[in-house]
mmCIF file of the N, C-alpha and C atoms, coordinates in Angstrom:
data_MODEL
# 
_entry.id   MODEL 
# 
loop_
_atom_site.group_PDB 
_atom_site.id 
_atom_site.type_symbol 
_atom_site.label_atom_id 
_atom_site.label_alt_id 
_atom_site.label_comp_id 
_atom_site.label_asym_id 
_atom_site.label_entity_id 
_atom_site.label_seq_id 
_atom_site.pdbx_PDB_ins_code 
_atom_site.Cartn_x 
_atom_site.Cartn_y 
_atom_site.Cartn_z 
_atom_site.occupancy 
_atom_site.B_iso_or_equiv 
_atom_site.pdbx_formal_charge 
_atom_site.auth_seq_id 
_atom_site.auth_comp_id 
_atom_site.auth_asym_id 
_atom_site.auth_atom_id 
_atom_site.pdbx_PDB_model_num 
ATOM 1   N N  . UNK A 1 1  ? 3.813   34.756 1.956   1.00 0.00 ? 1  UNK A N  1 
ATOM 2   C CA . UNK A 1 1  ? 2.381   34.550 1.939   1.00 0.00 ? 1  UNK A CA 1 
ATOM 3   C C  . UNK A 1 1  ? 2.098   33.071 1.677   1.00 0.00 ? 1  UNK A C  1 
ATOM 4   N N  . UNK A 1 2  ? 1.119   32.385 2.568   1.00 0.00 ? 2  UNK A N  1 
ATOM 5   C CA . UNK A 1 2  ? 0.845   30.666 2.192   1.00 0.00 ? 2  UNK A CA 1 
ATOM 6   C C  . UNK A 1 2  ? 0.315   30.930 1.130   1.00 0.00 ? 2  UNK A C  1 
ATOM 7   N N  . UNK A 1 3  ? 0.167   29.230 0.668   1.00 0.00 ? 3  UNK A N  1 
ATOM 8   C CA . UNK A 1 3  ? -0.957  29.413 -0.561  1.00 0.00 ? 3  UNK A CA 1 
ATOM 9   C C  . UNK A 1 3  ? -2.653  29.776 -0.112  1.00 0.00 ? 3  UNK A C  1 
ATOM 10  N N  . UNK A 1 4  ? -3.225  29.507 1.069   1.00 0.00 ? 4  UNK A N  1 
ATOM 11  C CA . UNK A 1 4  ? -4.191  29.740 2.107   1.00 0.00 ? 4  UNK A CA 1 
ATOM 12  C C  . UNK A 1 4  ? -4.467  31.229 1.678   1.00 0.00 ? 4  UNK A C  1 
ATOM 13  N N  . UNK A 1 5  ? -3.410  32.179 2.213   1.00 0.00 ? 5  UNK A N  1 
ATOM 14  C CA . UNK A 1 5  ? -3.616  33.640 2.274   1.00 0.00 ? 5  UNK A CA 1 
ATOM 15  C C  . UNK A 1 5  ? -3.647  33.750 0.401   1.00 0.00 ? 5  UNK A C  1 
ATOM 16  N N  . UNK A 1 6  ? -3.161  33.276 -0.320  1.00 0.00 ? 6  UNK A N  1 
ATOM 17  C CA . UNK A 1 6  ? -2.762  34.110 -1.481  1.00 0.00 ? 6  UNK A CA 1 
ATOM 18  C C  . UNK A 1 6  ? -4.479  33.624 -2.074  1.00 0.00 ? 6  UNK A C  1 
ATOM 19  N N  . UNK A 1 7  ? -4.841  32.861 -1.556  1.00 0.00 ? 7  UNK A N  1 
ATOM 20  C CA . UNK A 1 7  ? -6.416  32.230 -2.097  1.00 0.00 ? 7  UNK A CA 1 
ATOM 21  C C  . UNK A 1 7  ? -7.296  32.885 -1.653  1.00 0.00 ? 7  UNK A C  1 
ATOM 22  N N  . UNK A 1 8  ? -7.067  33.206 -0.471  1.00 0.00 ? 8  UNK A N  1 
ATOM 23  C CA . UNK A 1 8  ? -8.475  34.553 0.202   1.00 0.00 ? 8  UNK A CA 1 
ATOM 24  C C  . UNK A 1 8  ? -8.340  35.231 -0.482  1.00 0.00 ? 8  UNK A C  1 
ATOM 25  N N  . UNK A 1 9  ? -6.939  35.767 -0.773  1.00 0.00 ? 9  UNK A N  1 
ATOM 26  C CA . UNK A 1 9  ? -6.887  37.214 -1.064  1.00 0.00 ? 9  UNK A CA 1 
ATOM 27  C C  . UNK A 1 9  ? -7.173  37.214 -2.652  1.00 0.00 ? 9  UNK A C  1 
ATOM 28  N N  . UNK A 1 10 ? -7.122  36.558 -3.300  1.00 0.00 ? 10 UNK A N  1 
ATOM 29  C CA . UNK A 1 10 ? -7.276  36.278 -4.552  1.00 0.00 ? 10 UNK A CA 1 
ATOM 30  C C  . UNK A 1 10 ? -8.937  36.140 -5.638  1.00 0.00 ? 10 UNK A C  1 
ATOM 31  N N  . UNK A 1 11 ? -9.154  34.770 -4.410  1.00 0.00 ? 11 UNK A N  1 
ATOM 32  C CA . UNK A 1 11 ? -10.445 34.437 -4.835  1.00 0.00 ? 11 UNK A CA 1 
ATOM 33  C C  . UNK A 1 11 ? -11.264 34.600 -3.575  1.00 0.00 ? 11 UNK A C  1 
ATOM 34  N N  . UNK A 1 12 ? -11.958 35.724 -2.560  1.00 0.00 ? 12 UNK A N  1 
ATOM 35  C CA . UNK A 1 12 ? -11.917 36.242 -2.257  1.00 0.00 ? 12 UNK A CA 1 
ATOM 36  C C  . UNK A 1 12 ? -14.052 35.058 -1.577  1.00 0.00 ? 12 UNK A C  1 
ATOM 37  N N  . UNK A 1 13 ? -14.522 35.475 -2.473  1.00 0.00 ? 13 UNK A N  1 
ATOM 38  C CA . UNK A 1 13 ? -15.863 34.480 -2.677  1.00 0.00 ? 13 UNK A CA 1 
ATOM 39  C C  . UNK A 1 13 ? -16.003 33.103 -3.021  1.00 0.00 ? 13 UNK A C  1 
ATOM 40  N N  . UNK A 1 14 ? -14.664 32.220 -3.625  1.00 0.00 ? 14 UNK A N  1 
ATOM 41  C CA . UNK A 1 14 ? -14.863 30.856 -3.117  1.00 0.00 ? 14 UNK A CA 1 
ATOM 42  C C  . UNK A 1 14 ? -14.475 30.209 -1.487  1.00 0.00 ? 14 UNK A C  1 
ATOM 43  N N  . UNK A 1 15 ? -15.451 29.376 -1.586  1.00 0.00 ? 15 UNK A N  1 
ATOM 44  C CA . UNK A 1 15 ? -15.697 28.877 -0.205  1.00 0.00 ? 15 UNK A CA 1 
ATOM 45  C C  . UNK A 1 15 ? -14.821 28.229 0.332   1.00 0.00 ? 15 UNK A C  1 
ATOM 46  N N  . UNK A 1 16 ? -13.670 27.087 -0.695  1.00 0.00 ? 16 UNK A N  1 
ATOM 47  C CA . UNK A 1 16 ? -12.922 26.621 -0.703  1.00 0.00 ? 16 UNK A CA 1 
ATOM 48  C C  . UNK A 1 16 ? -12.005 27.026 -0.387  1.00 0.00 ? 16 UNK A C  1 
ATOM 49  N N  . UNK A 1 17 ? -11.590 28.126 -0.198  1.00 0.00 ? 17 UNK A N  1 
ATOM 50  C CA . UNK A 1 17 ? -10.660 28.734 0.127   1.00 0.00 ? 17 UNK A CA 1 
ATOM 51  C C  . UNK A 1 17 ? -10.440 28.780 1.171   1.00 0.00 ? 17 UNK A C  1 
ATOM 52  N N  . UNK A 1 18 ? -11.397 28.409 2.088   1.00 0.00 ? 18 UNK A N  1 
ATOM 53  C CA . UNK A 1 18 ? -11.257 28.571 3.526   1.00 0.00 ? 18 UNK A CA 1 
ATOM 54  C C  . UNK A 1 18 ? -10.802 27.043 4.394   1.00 0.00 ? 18 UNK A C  1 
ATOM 55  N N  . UNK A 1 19 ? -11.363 25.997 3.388   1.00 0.00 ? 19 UNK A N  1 
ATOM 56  C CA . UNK A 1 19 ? -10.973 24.831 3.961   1.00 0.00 ? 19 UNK A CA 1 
ATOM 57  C C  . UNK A 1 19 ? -9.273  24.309 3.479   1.00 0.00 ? 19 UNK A C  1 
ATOM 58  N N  . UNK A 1 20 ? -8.592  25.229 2.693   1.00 0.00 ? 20 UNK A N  1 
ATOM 59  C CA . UNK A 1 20 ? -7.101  24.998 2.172   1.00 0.00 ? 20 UNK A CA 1 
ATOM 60  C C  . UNK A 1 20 ? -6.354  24.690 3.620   1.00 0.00 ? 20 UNK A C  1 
ATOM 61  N N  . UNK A 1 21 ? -5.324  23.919 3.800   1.00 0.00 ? 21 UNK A N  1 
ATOM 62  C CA . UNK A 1 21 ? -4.176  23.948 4.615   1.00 0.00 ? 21 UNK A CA 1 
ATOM 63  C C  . UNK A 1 21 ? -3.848  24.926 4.904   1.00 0.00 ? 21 UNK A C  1 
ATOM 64  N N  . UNK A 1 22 ? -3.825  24.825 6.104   1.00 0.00 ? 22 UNK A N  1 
ATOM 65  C CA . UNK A 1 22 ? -3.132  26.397 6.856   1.00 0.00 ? 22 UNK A CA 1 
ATOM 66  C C  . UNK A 1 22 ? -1.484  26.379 6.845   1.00 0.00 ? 22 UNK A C  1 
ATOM 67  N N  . UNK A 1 23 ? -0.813  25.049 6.501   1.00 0.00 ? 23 UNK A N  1 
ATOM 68  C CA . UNK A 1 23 ? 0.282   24.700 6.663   1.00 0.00 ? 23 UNK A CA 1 
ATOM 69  C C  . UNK A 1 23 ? 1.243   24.524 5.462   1.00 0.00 ? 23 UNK A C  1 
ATOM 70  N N  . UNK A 1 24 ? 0.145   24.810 4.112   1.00 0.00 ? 24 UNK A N  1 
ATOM 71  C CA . UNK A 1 24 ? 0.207   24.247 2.529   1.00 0.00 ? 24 UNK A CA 1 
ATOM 72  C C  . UNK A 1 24 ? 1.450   26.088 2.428   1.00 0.00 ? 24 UNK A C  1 
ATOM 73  N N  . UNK A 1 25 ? 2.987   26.166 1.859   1.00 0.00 ? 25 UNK A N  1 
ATOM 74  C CA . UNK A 1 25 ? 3.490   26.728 1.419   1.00 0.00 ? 25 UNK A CA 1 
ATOM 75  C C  . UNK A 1 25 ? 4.184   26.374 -0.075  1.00 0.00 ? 25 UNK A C  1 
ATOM 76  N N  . UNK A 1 26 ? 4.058   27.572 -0.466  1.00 0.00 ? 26 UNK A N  1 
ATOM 77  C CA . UNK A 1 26 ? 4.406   27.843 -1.924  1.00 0.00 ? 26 UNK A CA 1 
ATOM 78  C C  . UNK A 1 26 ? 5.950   26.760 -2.002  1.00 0.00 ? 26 UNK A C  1 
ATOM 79  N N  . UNK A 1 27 ? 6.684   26.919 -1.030  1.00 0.00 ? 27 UNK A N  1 
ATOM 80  C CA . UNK A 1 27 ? 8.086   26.310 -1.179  1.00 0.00 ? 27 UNK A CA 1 
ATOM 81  C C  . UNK A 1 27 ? 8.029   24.630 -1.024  1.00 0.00 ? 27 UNK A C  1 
ATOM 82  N N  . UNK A 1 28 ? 6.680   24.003 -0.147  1.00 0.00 ? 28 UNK A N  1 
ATOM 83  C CA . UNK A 1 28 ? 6.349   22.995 0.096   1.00 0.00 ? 28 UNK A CA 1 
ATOM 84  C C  . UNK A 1 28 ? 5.671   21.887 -1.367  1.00 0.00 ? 28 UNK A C  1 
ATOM 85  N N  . UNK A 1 29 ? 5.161   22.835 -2.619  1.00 0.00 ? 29 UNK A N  1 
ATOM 86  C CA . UNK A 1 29 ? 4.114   22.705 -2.946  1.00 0.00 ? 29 UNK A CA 1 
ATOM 87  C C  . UNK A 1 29 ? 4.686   21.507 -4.366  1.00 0.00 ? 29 UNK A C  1 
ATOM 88  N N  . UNK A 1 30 ? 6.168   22.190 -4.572  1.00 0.00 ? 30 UNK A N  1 
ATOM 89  C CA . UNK A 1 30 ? 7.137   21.026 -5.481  1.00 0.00 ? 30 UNK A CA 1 
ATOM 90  C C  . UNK A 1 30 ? 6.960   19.466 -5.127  1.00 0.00 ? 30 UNK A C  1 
ATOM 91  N N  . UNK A 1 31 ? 7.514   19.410 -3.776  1.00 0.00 ? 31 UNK A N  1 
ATOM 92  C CA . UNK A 1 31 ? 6.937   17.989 -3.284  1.00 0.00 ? 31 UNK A CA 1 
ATOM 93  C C  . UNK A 1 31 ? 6.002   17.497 -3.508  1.00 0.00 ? 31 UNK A C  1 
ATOM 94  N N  . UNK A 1 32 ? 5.040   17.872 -3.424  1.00 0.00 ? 32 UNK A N  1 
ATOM 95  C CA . UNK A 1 32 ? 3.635   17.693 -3.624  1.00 0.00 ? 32 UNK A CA 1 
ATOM 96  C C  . UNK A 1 32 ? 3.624   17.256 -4.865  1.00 0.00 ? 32 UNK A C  1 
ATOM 97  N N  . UNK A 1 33 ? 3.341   17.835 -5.246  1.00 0.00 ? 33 UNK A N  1 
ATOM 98  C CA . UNK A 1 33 ? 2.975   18.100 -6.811  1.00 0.00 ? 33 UNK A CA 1 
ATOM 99  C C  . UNK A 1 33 ? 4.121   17.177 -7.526  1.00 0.00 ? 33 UNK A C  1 
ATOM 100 N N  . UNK A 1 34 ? 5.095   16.185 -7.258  1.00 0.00 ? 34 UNK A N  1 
ATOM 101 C CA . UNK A 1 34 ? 6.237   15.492 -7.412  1.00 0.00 ? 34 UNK A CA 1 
ATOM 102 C C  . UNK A 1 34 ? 5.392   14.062 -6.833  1.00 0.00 ? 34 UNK A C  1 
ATOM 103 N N  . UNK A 1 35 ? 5.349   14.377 -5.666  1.00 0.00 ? 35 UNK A N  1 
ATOM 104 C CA . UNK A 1 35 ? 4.929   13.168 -4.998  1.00 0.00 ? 35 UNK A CA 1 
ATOM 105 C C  . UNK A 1 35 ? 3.715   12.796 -5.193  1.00 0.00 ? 35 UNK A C  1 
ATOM 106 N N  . UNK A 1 36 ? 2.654   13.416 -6.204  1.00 0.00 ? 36 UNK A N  1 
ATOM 107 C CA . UNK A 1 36 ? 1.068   13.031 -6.169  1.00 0.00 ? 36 UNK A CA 1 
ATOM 108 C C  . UNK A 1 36 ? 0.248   13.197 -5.534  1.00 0.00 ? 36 UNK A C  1 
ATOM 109 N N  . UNK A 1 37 ? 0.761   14.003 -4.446  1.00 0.00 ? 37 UNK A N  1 
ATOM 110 C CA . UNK A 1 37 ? -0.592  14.385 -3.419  1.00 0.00 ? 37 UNK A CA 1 
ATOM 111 C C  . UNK A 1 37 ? -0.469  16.165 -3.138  1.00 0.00 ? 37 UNK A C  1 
ATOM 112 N N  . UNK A 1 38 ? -0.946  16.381 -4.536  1.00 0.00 ? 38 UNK A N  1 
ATOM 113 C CA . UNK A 1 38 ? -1.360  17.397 -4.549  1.00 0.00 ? 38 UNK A CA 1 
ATOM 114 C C  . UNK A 1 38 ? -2.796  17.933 -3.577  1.00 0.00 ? 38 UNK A C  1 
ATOM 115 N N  . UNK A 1 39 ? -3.424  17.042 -3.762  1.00 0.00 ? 39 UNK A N  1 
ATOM 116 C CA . UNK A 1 39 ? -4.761  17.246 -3.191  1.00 0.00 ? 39 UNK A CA 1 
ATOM 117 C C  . UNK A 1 39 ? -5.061  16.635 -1.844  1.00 0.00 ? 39 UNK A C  1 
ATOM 118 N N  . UNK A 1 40 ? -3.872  16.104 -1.305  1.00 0.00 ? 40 UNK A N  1 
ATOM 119 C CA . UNK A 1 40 ? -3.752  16.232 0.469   1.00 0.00 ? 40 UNK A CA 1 
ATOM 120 C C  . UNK A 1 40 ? -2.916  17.139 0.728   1.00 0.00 ? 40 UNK A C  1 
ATOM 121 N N  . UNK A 1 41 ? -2.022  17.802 -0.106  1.00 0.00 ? 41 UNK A N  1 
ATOM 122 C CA . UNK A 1 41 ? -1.394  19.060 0.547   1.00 0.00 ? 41 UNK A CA 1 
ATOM 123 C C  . UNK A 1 41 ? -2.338  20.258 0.714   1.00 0.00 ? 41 UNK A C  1 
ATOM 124 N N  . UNK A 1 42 ? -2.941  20.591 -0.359  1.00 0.00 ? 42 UNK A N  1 
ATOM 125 C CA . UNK A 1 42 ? -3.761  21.583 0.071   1.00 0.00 ? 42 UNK A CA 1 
ATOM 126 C C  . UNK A 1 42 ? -5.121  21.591 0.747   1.00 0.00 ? 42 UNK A C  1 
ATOM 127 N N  . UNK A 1 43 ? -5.271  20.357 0.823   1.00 0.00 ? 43 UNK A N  1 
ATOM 128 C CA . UNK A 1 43 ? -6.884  19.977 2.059   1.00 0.00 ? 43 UNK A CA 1 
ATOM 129 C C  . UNK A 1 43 ? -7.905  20.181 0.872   1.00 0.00 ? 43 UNK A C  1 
ATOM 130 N N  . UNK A 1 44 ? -7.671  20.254 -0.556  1.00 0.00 ? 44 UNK A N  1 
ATOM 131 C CA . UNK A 1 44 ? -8.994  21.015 -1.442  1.00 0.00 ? 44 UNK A CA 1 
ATOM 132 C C  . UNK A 1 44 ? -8.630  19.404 -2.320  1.00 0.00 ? 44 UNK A C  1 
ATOM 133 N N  . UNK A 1 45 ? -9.883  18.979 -2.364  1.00 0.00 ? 45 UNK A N  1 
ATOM 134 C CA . UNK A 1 45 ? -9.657  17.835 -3.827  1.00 0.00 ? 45 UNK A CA 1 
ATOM 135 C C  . UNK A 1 45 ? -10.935 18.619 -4.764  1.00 0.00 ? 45 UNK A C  1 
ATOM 136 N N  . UNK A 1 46 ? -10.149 19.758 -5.170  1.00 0.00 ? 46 UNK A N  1 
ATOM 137 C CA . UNK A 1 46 ? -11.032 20.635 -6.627  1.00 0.00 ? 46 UNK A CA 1 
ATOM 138 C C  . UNK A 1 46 ? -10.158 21.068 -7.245  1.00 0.00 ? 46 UNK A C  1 
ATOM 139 N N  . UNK A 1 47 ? -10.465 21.029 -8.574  1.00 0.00 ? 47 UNK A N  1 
ATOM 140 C CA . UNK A 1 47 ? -9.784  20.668 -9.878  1.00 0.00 ? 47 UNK A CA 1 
ATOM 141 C C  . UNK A 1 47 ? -9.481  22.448 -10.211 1.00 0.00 ? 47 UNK A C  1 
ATOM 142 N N  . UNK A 1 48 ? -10.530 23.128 -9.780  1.00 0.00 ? 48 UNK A N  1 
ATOM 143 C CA . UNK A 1 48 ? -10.382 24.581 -10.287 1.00 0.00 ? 48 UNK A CA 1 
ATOM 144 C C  . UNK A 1 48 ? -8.983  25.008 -8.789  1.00 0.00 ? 48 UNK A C  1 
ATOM 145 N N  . UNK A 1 49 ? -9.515  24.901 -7.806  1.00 0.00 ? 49 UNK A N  1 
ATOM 146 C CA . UNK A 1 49 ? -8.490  25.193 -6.588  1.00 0.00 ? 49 UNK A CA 1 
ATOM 147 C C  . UNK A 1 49 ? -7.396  25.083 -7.359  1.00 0.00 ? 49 UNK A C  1 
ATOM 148 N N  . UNK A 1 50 ? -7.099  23.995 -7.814  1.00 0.00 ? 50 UNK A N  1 
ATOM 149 C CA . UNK A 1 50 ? -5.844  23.113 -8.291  1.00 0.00 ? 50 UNK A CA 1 
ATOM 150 C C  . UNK A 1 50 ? -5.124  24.151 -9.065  1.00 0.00 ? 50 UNK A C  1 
ATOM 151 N N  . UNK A 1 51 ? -6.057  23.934 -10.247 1.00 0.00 ? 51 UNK A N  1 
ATOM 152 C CA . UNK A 1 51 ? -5.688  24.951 -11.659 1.00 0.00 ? 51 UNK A CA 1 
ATOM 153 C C  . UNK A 1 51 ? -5.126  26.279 -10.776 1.00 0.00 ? 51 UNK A C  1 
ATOM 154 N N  . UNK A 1 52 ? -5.607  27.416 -10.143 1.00 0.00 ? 52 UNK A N  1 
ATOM 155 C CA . UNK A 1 52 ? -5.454  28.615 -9.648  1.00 0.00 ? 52 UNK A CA 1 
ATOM 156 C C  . UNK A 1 52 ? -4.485  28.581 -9.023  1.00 0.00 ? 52 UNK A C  1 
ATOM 157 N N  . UNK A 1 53 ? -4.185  27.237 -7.897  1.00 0.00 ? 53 UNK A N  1 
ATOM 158 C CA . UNK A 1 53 ? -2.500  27.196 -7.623  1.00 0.00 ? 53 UNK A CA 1 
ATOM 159 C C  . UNK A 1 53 ? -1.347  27.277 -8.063  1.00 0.00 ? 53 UNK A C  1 
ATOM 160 N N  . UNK A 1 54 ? -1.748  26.134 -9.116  1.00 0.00 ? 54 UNK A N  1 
ATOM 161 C CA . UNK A 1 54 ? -1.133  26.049 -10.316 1.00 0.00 ? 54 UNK A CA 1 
ATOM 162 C C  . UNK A 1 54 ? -0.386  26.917 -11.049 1.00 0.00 ? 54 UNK A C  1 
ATOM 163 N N  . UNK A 1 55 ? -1.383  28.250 -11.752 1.00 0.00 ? 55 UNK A N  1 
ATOM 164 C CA . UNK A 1 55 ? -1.137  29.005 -12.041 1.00 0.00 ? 55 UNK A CA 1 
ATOM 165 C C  . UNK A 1 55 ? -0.356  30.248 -11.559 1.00 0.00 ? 55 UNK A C  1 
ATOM 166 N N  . UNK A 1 56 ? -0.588  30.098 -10.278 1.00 0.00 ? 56 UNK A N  1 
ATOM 167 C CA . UNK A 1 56 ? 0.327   31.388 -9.449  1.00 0.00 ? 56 UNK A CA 1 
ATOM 168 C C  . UNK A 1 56 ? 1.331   30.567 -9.085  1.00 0.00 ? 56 UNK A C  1 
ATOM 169 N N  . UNK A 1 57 ? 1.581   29.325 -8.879  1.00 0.00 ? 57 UNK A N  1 
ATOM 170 C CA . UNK A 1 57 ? 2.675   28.726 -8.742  1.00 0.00 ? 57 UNK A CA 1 
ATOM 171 C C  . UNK A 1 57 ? 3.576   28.897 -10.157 1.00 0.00 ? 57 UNK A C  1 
ATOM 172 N N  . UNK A 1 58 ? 3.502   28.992 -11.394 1.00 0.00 ? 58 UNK A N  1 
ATOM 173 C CA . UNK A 1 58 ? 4.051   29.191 -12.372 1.00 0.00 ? 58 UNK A CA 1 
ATOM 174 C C  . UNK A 1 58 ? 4.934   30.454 -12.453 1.00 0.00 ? 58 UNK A C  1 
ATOM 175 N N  . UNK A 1 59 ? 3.744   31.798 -12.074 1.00 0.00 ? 59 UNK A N  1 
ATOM 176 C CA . UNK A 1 59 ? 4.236   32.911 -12.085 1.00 0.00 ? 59 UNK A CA 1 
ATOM 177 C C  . UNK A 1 59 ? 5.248   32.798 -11.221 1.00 0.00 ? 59 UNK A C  1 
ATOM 178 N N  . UNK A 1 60 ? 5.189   32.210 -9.868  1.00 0.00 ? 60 UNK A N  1 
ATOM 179 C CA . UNK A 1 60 ? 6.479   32.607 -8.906  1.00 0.00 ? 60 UNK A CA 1 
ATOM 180 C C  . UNK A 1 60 ? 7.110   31.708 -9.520  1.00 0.00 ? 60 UNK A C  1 
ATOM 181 N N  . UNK A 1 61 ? 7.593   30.774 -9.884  1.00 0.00 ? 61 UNK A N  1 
ATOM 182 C CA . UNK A 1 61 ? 8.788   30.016 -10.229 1.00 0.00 ? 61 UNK A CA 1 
ATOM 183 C C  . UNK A 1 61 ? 9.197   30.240 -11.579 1.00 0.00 ? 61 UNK A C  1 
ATOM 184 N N  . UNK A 1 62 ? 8.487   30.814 -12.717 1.00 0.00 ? 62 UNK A N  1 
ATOM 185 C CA . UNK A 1 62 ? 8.892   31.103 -13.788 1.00 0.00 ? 62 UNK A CA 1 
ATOM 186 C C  . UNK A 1 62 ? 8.414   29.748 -14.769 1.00 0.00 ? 62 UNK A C  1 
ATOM 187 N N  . UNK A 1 63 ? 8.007   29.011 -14.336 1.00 0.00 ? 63 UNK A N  1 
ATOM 188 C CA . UNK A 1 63 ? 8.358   27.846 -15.362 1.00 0.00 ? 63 UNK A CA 1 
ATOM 189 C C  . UNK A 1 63 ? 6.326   27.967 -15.828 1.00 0.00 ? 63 UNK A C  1 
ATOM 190 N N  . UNK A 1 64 ? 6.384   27.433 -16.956 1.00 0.00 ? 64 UNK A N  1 
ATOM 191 C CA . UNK A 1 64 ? 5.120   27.370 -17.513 1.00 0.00 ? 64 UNK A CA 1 
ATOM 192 C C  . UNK A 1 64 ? 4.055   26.887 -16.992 1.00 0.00 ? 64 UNK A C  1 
ATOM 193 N N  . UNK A 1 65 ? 2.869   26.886 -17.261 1.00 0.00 ? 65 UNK A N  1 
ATOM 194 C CA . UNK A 1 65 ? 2.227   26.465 -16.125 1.00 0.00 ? 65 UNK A CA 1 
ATOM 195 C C  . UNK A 1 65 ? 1.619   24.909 -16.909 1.00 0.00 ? 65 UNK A C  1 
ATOM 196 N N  . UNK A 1 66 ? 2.629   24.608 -18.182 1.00 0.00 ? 66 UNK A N  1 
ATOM 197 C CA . UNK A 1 66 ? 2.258   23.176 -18.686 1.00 0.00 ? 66 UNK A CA 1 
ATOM 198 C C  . UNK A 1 66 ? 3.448   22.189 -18.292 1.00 0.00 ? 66 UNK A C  1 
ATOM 199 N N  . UNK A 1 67 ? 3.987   22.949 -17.645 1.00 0.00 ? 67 UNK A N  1 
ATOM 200 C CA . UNK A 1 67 ? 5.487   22.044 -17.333 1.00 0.00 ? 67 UNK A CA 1 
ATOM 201 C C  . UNK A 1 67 ? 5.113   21.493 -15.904 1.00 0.00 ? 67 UNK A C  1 
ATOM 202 N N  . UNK A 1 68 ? 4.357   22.719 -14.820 1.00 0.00 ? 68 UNK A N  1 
ATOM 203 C CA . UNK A 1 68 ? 3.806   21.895 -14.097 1.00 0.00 ? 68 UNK A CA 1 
ATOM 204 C C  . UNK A 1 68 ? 2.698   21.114 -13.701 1.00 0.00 ? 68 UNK A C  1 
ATOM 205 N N  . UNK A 1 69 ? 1.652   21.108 -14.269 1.00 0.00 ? 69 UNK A N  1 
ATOM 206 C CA . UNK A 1 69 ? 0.741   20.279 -14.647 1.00 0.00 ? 69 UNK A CA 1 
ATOM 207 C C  . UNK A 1 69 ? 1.337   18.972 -14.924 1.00 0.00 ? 69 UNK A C  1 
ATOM 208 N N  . UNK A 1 70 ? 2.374   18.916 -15.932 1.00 0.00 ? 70 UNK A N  1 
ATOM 209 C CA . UNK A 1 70 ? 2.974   17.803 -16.747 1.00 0.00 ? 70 UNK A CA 1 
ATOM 210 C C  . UNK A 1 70 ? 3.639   16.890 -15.780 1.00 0.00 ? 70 UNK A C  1 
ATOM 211 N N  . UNK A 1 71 ? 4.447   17.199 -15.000 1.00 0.00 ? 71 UNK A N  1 
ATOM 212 C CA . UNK A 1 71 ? 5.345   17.279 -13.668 1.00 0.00 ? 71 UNK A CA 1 
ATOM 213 C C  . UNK A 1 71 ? 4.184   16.439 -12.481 1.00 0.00 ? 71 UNK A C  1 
ATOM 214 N N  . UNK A 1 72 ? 2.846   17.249 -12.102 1.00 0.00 ? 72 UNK A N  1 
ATOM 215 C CA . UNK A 1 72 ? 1.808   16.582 -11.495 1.00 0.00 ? 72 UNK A CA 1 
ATOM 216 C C  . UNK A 1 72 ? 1.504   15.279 -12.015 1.00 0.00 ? 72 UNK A C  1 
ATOM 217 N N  . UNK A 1 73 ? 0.995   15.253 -13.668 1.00 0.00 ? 73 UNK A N  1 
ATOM 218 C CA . UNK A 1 73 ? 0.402   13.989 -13.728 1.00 0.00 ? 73 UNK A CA 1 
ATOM 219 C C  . UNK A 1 73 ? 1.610   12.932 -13.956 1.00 0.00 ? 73 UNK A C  1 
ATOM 220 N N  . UNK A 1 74 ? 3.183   13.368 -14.112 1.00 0.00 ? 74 UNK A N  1 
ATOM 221 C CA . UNK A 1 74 ? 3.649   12.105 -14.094 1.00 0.00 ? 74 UNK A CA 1 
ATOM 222 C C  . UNK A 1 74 ? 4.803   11.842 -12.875 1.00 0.00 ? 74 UNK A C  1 
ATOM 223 N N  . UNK A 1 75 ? 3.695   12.301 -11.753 1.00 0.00 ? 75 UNK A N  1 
ATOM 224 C CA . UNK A 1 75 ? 4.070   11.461 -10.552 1.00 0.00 ? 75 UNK A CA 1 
ATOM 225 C C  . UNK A 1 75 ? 3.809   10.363 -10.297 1.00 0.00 ? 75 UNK A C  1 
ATOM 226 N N  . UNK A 1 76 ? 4.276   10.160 -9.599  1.00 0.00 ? 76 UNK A N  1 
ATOM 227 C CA . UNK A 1 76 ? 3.477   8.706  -8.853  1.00 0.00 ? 76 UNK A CA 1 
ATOM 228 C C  . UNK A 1 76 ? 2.171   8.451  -8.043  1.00 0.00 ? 76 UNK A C  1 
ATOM 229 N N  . UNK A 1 77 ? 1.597   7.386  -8.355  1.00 0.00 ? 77 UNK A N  1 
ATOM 230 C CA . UNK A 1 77 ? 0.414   7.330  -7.874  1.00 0.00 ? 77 UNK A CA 1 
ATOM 231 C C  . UNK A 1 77 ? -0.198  6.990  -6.524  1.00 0.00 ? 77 UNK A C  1 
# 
């Protein structure tokens, strides 16, 4: 499931959800989130989008969801 589908299906009534990357995958999303462009991978520059990725990104990988946050802000800029 992309992160796209897991956001419809999730948050079902934000709008944002519809303008996400059609191309943005869960396996893709390390890079990202490594490399600082979190918010050109997923086409959303919103802070809540973010957070909700975030968070289901935690659950599938196991790791906390302050480790990746932490991981985001000390990428590069």
């Amino acid at each position: 499931m992309s992160i796209k589908e897991f956001y419809l299906e999730k948050y079902p009534t934000d709008e944002l959800g519809e303008e996400l990357n059609d191309g943005a995958t869960w396996g893709g999303l390390w890079a990202a989130i490594r490399g600082g462009i979190i918010y050109e991978y997923l086409g959303v520059s919103d802070s809540l989008v973010r957070e909700r990725v975030f968070t289901k990104f935690a659950e599938i990988t196991h790791h906390d969801y302050d480790y990746i946050y932490t991981e985001w802000l000390n990428s590069p800029l």
